[in-house]
Residue frames as qw, qx, qy, qz and C-alpha x, y, z in Angstrom:
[[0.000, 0.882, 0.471, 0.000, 0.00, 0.00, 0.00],
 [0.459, -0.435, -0.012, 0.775, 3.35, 2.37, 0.02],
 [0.363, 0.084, 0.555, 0.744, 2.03, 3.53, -3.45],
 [0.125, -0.621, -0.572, -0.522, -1.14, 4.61, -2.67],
 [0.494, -0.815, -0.304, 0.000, -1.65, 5.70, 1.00],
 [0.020, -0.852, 0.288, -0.437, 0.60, 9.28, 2.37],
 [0.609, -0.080, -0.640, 0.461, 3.10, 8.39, 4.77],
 [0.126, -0.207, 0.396, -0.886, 1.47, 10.68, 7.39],
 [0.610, -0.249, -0.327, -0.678, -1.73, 8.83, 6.72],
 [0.205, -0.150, 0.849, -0.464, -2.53, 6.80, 10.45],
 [0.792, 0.161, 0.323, -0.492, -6.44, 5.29, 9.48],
 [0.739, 0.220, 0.572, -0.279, -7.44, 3.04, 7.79],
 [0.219, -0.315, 0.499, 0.777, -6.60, 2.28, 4.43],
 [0.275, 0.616, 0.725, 0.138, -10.06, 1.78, 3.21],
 [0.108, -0.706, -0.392, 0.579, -10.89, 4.91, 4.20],
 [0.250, -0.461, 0.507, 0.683, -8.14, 6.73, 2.50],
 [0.212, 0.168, 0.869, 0.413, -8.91, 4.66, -0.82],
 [0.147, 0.609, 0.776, -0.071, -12.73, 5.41, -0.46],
 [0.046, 0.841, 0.321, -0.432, -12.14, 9.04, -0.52],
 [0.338, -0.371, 0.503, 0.704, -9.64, 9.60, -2.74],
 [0.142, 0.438, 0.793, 0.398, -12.24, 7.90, -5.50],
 [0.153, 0.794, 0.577, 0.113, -15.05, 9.68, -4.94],
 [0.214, -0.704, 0.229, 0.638, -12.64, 12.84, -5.15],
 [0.200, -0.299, 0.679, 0.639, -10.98, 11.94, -7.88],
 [0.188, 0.582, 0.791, 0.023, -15.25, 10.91, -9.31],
 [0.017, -0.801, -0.334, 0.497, -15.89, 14.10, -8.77],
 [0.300, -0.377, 0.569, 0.667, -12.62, 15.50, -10.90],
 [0.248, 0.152, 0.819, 0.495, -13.63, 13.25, -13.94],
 [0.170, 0.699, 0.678, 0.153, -17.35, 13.37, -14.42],
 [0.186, -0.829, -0.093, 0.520, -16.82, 17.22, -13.51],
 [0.270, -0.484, 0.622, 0.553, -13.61, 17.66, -16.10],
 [0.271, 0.167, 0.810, 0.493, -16.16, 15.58, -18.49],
 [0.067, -0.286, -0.454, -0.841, -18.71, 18.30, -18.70],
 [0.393, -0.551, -0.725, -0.128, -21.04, 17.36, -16.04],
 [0.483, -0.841, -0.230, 0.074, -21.47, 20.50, -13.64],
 [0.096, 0.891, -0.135, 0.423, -19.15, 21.77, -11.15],
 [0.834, -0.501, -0.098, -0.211, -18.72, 19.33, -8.88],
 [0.759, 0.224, -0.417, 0.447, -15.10, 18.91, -9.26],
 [0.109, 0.773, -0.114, 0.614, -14.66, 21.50, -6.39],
 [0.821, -0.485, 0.203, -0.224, -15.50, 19.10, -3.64],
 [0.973, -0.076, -0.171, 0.135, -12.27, 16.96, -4.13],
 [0.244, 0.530, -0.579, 0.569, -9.61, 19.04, -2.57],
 [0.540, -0.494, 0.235, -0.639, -11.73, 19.60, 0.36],
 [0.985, -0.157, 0.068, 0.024, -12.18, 15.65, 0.76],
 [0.834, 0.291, -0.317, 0.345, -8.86, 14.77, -0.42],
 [0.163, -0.674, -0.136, -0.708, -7.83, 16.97, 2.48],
 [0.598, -0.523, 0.412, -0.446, -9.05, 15.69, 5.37],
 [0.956, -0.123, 0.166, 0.208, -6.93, 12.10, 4.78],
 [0.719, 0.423, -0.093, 0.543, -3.78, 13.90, 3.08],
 [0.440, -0.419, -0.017, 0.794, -1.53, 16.61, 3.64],
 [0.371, 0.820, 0.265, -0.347, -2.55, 20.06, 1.90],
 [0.043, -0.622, 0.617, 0.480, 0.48, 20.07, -0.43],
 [0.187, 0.011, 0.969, 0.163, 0.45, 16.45, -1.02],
 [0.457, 0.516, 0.607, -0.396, -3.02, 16.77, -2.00],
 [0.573, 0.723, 0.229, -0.311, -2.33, 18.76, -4.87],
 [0.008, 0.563, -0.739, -0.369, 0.76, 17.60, -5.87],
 [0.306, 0.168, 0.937, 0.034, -1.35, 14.11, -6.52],
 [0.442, 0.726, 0.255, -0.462, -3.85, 16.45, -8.15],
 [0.244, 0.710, -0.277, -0.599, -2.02, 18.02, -10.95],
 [0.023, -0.230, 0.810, 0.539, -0.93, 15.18, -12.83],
 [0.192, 0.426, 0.883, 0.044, -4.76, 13.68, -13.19],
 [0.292, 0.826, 0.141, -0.461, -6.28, 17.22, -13.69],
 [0.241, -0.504, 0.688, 0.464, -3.53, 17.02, -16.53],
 [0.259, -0.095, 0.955, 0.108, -4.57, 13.76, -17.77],
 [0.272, 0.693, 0.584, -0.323, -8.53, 14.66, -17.32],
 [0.256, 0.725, -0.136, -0.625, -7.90, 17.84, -19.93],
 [0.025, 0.338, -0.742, -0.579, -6.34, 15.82, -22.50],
 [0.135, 0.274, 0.919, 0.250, -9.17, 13.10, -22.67],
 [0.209, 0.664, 0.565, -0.443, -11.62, 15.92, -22.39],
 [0.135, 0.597, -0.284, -0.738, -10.30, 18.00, -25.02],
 [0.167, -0.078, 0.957, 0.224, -10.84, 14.26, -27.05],
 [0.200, 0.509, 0.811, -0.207, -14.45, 14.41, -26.53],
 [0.179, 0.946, 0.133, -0.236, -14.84, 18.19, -27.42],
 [0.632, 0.082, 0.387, 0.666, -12.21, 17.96, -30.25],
 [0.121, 0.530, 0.356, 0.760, -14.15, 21.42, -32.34],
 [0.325, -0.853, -0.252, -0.319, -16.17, 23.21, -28.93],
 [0.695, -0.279, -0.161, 0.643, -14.29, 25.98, -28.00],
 [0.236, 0.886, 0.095, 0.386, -13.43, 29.74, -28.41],
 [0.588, 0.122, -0.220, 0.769, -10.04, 31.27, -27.83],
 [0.053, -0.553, 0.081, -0.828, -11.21, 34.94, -26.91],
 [0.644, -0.717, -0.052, -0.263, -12.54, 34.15, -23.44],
 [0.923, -0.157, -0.041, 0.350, -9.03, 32.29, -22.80],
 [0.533, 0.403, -0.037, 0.743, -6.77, 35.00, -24.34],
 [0.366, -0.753, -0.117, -0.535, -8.88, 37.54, -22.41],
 [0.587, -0.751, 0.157, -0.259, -7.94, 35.89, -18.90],
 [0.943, 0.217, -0.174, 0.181, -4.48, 34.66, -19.48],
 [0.299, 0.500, -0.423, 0.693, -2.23, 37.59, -18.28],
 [0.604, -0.541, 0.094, -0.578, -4.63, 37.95, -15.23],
 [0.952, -0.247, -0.153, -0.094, -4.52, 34.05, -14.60],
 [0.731, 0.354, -0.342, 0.473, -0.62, 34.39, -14.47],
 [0.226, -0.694, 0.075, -0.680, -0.92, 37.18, -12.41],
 [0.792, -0.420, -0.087, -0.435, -2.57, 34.81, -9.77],
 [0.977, -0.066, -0.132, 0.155, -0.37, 32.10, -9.76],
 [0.370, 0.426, -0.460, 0.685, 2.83, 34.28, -9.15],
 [0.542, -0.486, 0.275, -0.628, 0.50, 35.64, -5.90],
 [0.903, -0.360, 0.148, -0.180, -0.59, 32.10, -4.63],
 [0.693, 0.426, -0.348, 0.467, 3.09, 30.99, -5.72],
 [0.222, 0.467, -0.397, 0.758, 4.40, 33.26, -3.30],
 [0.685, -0.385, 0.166, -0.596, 1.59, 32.64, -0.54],
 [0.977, -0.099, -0.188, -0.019, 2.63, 28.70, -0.70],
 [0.631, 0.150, -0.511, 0.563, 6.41, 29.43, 0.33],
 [0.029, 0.335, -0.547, 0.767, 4.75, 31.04, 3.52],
 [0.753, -0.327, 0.122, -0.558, 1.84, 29.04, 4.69],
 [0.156, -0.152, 0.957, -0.194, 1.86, 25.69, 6.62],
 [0.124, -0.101, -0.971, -0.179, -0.24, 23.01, 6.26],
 [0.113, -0.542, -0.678, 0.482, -2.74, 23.78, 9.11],
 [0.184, 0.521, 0.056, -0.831, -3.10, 27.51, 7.42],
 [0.122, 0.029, -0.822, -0.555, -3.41, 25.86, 3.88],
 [0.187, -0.348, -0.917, -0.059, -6.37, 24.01, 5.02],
 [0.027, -0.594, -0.472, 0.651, -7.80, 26.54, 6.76],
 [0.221, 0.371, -0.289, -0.855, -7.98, 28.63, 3.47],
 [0.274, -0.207, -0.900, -0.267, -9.56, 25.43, 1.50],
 [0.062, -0.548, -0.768, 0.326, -12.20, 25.22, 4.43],
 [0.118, 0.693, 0.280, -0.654, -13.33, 28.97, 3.81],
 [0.296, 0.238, -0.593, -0.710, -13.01, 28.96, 0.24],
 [0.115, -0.345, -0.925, -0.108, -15.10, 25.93, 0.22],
 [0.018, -0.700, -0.485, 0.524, -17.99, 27.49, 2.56],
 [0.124, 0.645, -0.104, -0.747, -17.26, 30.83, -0.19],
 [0.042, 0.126, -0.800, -0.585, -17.84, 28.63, -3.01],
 [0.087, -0.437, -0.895, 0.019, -20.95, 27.41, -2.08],
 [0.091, -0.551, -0.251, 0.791, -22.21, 31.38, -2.07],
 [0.012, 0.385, -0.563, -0.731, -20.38, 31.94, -5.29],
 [0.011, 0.358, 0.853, 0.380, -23.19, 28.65, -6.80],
 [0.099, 0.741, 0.599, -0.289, -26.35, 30.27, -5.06],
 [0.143, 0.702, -0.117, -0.687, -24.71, 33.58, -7.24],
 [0.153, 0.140, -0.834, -0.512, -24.25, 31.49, -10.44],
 [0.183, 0.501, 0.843, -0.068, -27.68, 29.44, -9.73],
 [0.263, 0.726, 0.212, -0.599, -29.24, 33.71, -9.68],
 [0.204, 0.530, -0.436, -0.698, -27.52, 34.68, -13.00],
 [0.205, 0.138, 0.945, 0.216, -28.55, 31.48, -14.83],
 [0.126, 0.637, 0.713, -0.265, -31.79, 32.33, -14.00],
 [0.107, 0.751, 0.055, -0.650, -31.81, 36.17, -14.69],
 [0.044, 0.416, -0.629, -0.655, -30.13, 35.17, -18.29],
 [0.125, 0.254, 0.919, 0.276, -32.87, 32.75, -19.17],
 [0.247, 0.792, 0.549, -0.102, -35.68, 35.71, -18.68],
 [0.123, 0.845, -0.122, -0.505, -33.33, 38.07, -20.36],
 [0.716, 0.164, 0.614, 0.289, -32.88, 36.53, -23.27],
 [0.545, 0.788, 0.048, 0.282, -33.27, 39.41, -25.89],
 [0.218, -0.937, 0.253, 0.103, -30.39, 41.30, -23.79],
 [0.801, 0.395, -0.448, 0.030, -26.97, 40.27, -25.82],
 [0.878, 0.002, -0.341, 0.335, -24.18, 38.45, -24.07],
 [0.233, -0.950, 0.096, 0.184, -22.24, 39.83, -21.69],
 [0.751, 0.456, -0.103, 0.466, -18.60, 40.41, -23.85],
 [0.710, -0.562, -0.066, 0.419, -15.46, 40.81, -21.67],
 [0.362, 0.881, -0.223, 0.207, -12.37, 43.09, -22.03],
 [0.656, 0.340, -0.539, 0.404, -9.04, 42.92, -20.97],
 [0.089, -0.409, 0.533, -0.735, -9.39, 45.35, -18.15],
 [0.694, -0.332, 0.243, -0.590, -13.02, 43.56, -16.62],
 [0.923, -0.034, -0.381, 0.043, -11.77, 39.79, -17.29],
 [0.068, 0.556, -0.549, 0.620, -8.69, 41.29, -14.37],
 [0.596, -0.331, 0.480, -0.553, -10.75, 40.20, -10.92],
 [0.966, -0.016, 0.227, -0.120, -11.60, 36.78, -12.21],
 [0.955, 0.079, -0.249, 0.138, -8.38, 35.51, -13.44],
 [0.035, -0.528, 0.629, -0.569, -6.17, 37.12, -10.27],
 [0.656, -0.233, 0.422, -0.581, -8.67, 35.54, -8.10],
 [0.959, 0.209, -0.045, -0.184, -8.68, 32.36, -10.31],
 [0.574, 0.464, -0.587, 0.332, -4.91, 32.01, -10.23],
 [0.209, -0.617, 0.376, -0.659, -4.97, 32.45, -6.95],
 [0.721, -0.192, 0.486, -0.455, -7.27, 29.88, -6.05],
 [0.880, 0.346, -0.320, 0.051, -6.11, 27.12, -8.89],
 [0.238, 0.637, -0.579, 0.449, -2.53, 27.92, -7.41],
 [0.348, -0.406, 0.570, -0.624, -3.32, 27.55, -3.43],
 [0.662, 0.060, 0.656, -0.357, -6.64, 24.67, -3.57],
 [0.209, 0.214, 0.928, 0.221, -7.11, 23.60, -7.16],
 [0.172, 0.658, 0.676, -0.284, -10.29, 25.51, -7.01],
 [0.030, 0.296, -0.176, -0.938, -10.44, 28.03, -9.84],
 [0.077, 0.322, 0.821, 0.465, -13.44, 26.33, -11.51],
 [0.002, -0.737, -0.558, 0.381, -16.24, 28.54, -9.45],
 [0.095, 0.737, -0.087, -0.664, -14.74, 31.72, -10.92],
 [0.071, -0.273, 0.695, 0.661, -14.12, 30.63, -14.19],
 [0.004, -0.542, -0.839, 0.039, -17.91, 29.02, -14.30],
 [0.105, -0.706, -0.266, 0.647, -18.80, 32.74, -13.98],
 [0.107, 0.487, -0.331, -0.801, -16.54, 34.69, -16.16],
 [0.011, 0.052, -0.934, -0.354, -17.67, 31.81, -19.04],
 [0.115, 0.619, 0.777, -0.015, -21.57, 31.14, -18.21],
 [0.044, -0.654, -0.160, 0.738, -21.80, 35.20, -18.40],
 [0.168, -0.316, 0.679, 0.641, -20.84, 34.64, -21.91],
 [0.834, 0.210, 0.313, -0.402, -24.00, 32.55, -22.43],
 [0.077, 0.356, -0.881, -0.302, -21.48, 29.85, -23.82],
 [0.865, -0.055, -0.296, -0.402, -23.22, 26.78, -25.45],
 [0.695, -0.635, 0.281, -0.188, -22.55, 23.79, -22.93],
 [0.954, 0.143, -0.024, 0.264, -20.45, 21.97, -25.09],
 [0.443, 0.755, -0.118, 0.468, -18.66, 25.07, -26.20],
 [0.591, -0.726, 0.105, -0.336, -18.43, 25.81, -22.37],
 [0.927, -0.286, 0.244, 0.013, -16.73, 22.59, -21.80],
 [0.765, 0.493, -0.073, 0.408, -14.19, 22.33, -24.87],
 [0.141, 0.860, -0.087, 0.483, -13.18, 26.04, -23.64],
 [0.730, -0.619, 0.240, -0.162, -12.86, 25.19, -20.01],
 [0.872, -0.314, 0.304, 0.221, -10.44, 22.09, -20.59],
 [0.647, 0.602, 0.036, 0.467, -8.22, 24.23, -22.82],
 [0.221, -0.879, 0.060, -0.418, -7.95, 26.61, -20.77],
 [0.773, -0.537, 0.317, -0.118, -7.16, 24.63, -17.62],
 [0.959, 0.119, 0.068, 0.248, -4.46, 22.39, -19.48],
 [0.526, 0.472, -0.225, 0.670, -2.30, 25.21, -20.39],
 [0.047, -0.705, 0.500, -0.501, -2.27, 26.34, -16.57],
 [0.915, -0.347, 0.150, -0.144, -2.21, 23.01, -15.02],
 [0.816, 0.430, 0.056, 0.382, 0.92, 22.50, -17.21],
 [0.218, 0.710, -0.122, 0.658, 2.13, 25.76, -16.27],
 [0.477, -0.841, 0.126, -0.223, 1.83, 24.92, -12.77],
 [0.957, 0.020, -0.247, 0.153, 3.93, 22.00, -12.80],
 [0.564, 0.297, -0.287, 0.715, 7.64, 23.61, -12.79],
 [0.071, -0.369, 0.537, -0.755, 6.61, 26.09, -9.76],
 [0.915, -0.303, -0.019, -0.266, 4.77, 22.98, -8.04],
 [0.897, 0.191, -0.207, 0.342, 8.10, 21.48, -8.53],
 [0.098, 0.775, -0.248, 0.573, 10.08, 24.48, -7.32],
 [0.575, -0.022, -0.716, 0.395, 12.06, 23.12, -3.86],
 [0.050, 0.092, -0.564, 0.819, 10.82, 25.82, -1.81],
 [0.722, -0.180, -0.108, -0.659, 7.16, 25.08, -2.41],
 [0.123, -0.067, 0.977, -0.160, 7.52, 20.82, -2.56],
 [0.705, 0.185, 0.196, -0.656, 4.44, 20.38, -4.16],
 [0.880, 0.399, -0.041, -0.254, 5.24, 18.16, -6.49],
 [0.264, -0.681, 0.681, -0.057, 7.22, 15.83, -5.16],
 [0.405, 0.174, -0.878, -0.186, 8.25, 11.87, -6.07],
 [0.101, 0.281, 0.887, -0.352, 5.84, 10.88, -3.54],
 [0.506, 0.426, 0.156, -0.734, 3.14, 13.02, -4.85],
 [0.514, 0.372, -0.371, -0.678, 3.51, 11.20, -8.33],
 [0.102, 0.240, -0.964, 0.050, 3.93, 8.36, -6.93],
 [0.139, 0.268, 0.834, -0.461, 0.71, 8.26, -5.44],
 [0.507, 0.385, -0.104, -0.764, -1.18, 9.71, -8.22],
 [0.145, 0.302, -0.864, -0.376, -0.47, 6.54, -10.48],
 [0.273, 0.335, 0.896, -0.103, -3.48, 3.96, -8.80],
 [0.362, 0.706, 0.507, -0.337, -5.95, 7.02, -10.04],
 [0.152, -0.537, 0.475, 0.680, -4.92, 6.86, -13.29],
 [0.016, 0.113, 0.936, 0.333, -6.63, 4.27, -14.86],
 [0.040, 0.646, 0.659, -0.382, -10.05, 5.67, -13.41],
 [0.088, 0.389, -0.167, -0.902, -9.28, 9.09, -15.59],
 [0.160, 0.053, -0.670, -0.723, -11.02, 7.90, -19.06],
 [0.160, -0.524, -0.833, -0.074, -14.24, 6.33, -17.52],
 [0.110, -0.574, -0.432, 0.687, -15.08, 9.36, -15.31],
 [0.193, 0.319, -0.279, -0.885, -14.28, 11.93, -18.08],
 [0.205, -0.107, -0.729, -0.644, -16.76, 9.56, -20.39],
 [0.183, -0.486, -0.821, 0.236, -18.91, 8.97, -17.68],
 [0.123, -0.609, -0.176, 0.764, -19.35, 12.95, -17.25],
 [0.223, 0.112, -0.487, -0.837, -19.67, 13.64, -20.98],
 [0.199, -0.295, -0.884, -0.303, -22.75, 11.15, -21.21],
 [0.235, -0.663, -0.653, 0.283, -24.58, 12.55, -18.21],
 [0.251, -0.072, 0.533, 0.805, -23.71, 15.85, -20.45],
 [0.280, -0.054, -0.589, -0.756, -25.80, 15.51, -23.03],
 [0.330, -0.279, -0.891, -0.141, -28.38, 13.30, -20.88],
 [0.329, -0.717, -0.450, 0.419, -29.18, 14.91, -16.81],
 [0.083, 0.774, -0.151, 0.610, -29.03, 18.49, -15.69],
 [0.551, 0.150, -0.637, 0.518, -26.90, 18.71, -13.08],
 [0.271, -0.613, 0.103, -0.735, -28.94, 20.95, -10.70],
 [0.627, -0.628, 0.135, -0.441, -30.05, 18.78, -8.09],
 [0.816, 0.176, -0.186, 0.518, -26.55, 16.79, -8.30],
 [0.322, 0.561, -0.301, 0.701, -24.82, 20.09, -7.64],
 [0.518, -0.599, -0.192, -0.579, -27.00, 20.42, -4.88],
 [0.902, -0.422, -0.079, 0.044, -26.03, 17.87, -3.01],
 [0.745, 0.208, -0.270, 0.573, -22.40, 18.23, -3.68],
 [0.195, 0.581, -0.172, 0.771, -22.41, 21.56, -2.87],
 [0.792, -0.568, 0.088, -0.208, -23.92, 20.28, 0.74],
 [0.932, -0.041, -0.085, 0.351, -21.24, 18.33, 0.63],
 [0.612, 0.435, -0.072, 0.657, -18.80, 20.93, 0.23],
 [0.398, -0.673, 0.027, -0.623, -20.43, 23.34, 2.85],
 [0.905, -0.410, -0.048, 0.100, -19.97, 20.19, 5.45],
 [0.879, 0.138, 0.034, 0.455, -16.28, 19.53, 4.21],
 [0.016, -0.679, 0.217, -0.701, -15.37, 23.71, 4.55],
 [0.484, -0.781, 0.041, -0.393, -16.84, 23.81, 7.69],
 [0.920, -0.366, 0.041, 0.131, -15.17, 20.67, 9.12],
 [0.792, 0.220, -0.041, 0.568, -11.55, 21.94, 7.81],
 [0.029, 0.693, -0.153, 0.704, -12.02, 25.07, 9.60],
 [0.704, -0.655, 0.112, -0.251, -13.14, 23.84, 12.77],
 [0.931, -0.261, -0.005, 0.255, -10.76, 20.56, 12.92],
 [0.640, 0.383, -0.159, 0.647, -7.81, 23.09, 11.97],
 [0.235, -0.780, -0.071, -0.575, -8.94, 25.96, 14.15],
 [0.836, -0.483, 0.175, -0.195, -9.02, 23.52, 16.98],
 [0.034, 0.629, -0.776, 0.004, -5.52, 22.10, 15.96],
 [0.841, 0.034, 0.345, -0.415, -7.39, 18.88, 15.18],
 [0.845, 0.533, -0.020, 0.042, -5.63, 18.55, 11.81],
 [0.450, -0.582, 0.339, 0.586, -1.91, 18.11, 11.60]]
């Protein structure tokens, strides 16, 4: 089990195992088109890992997930929302760059736990606009610029950089757009590939230690799980709406915040 389970990890190894999946479930079907839902698997992954280690074991499957997604959505896409929040998204990732060579673990998590809990705001604001754009249909798109795409991709580097967790804001700048959902989806897992790629070398960087031989080491069992999820996520796609799915997750995620603020707050978590 040296390959799969953190050497800090003291439970169970079921456990460990049990969550990791339905993290890493989340990821795929999420990564294949299906919602938002990927947002709940730091948080879980989390409370059985370290907060580093967590997303060093991230990047290479978020990686992995873009390529087979970009497979599925081979032609739905559009470059101007991407160019638009590229200098911004850099922007971010120098900041949360520079925030990882001064937090500890315990503060790490704490930030996850209150993002989480602030994501779950950020849907009940993305649930409103949905809405408001389906009775304002004759009004046209809303069409970014260099200077207003700024707040969402600082804040999106930021939070890709620190938890993984730029999908909420990017779900924004993008549904504003009134993208079609495929297009929505194609765009998304371009996007994300060239900065998941781009985190790699300052994940790697010795004074962070994100990405470390144990991190990739322990990505490898959820590897083989990448292509079903993504297909599993494109099918429910074209088939469910995700609303009362998100629902629950996002309960889920509201639990999982709360519990990574208290159990860290309380020095619960090492």
């Amino acid at each position: 089990m040296d390959y799969i389970l953190p050497e800090s990890y003291t439970g169970h190894p079921a456990v460990y195992m049990i969550i990791a999946l339905i993290a890493f479930a989340m990821t795929g079907i999420s990564k294949g088109g299906f919602g938002g839902v990927a947002v709940l698997a730091i948080p879980l992954m989390m409370l059985v890992a370290p907060g580093k280690l967590a997303l060093g074991i991230w990047v290479p499957l978020l990686i992995f997930c873009d390529i087979c997604t970009i497979r599925i959505y081979p032609k739905e896409w559009s470059l101007r929302p991407i160019a638009l929040l590229a200098p911004w998204m850099c922007v971010g990732l120098a900041i949360g760059y520079v925030l990882l060579g001064f937090i500890d673990d315990r503060t790490m998590k704490l930030f996850v736990g209150f993002l989480s809990v602030g994501f779950v705001m950020l849907e009940a604001l993305r649930a409103q606009m949905a809405k408001y754009m389906a009775s304002h249909q004759e009004r046209p798109p809303w069409r970014p610029t260099w200077v207003t795409a700024a707040p969402f991709g600082i804040v999106g580097g930021v939070c890709s950089m620190i938890a993984h967790a730029a999908g909420a804001i990017t779900t924004i700048y993008l549904l504003s757009q009134r993208m079609d959902r495929r297009d929505f989806v194609g765009t998304s897992a371009r996007f994300y590939i060239v900065f998941n790629t781009l985190r790699v070398p300052l994940y790697a960087s010795p004074s962070i230690g994100v990405v470390t031989s144990e991190s990739l080491i322990k990505s490898l069992w959820l590897m083989p799980f990448v292509p079903l999820t993504i297909w599993l996520g494109s099918v429910l796609n074209k088939r469910m709406s995700p609303s009362d799915f998100n629902k629950a997750i996002y309960g889920l995620l509201a639990v999982s915040g709360a519990y990574l603020i208290y159990a860290n707050w309380a020095g619960r978590v090492s």
